[in-house]
C-alpha positions as a Python dict, from the first residue, in 0.01 Angstrom:
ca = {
    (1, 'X'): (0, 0, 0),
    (2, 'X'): (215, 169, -233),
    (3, 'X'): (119, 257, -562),
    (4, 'X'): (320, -1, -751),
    (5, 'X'): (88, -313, -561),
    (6, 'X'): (-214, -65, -634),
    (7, 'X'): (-98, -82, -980),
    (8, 'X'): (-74, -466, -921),
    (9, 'X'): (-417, -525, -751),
    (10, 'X'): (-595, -270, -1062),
    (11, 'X'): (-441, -550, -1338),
    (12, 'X'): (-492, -852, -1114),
    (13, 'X'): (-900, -765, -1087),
    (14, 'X'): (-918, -831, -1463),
    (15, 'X'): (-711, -1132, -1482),
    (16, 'X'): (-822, -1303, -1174),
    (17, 'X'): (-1218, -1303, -1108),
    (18, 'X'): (-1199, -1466, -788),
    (19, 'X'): (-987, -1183, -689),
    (20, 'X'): (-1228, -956, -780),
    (21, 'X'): (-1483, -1054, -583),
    (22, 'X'): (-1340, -1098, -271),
    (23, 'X'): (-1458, -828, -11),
    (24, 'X'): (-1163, -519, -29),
    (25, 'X'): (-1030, -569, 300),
    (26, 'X'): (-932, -955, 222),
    (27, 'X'): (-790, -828, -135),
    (28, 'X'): (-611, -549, 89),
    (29, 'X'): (-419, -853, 309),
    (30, 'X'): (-324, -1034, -3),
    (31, 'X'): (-220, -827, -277),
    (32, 'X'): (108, -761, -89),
    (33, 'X'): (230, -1155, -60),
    (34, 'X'): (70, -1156, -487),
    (35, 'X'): (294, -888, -566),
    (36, 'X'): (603, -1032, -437),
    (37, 'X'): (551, -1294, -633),
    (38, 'X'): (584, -1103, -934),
    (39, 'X'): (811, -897, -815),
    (40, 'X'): (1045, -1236, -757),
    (41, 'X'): (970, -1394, -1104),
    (42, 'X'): (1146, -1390, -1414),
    (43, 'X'): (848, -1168, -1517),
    (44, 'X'): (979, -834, -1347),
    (45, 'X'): (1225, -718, -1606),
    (46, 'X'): (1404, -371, -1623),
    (47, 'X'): (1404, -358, -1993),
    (48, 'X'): (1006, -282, -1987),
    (49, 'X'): (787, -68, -1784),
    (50, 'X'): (632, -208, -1458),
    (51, 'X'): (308, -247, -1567),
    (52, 'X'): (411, -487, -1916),
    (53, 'X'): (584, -656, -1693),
    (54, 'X'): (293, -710, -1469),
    (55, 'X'): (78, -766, -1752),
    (56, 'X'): (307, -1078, -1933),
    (57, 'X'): (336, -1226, -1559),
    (58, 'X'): (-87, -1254, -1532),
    (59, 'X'): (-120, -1339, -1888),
    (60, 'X'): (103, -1611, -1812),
    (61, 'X'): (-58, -1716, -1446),
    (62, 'X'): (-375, -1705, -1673),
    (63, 'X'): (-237, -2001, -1866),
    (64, 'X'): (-214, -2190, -1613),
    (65, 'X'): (-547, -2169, -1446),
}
Protein backbone atom coordinates (compact mmCIF):
# COMPACT_ATOMS: atom_id res chain seq x y z
CA UNK A 1 0.00 0.00 0.00
CA UNK A 2 1.30 3.22 -0.92
CA UNK A 3 0.53 6.22 0.81
CA UNK A 4 -1.78 7.78 -1.74
CA UNK A 5 -4.54 4.48 -1.17
CA UNK A 6 -3.60 5.01 2.66
CA UNK A 7 -4.66 8.46 2.07
CA UNK A 8 -7.72 6.89 0.24
CA UNK A 9 -8.69 4.20 2.85
CA UNK A 10 -8.19 7.27 5.96
CA UNK A 11 -11.16 9.43 3.88
CA UNK A 12 -13.13 6.37 2.79
CA UNK A 13 -13.57 5.22 6.79
CA UNK A 14 -15.60 8.43 7.27
CA UNK A 15 -17.63 8.32 4.24
CA UNK A 16 -18.34 4.70 4.09
CA UNK A 17 -19.36 2.98 7.58
CA UNK A 18 -19.53 -0.37 6.27
CA UNK A 19 -16.02 0.13 5.31
CA UNK A 20 -15.15 0.95 8.54
CA UNK A 21 -16.07 -1.86 10.15
CA UNK A 22 -14.85 -4.44 8.20
CA UNK A 23 -11.91 -6.38 9.94
CA UNK A 24 -8.34 -4.50 8.52
CA UNK A 25 -7.12 -7.28 6.61
CA UNK A 26 -10.47 -7.40 4.31
CA UNK A 27 -10.24 -3.37 4.09
CA UNK A 28 -6.40 -4.11 3.22
CA UNK A 29 -7.62 -6.46 -0.06
CA UNK A 30 -10.06 -3.85 -1.16
CA UNK A 31 -8.94 -0.46 -0.86
CA UNK A 32 -6.63 -1.06 -3.85
CA UNK A 33 -9.56 -2.12 -6.56
CA UNK A 34 -11.67 1.33 -4.46
CA UNK A 35 -8.91 3.46 -5.30
CA UNK A 36 -8.71 2.74 -8.87
CA UNK A 37 -11.88 3.63 -9.13
CA UNK A 38 -11.24 7.03 -8.21
CA UNK A 39 -8.27 7.16 -9.64
CA UNK A 40 -10.27 6.32 -13.19
CA UNK A 41 -13.17 8.83 -12.60
CA UNK A 42 -13.73 12.18 -13.70
CA UNK A 43 -13.12 12.92 -9.97
CA UNK A 44 -9.16 12.69 -10.09
CA UNK A 45 -8.33 16.09 -11.46
CA UNK A 46 -4.80 17.75 -11.68
CA UNK A 47 -6.06 21.17 -11.06
CA UNK A 48 -6.64 20.21 -7.17
CA UNK A 49 -4.71 18.36 -4.65
CA UNK A 50 -5.22 14.53 -4.30
CA UNK A 51 -6.99 14.50 -1.35
CA UNK A 52 -10.05 17.31 -2.70
CA UNK A 53 -10.15 15.26 -5.28
CA UNK A 54 -10.71 12.23 -3.20
CA UNK A 55 -12.94 14.06 -1.04
CA UNK A 56 -15.61 15.47 -4.07
CA UNK A 57 -15.41 11.70 -5.49
CA UNK A 58 -16.91 10.18 -1.82
CA UNK A 59 -19.07 13.10 -1.30
CA UNK A 60 -20.45 12.26 -4.52
CA UNK A 61 -20.52 8.15 -4.04
CA UNK A 62 -22.28 9.37 -0.77
CA UNK A 63 -25.14 10.67 -2.90
CA UNK A 64 -25.78 7.88 -4.25
CA UNK A 65 -26.03 5.47 -1.40
Amino acid sequence: MNYNEYLFSCLLKIYDKEFEQMEYDVQYFIIAQRYLGFTQSSFNVETKSEYECIVDYLTDKNKTR
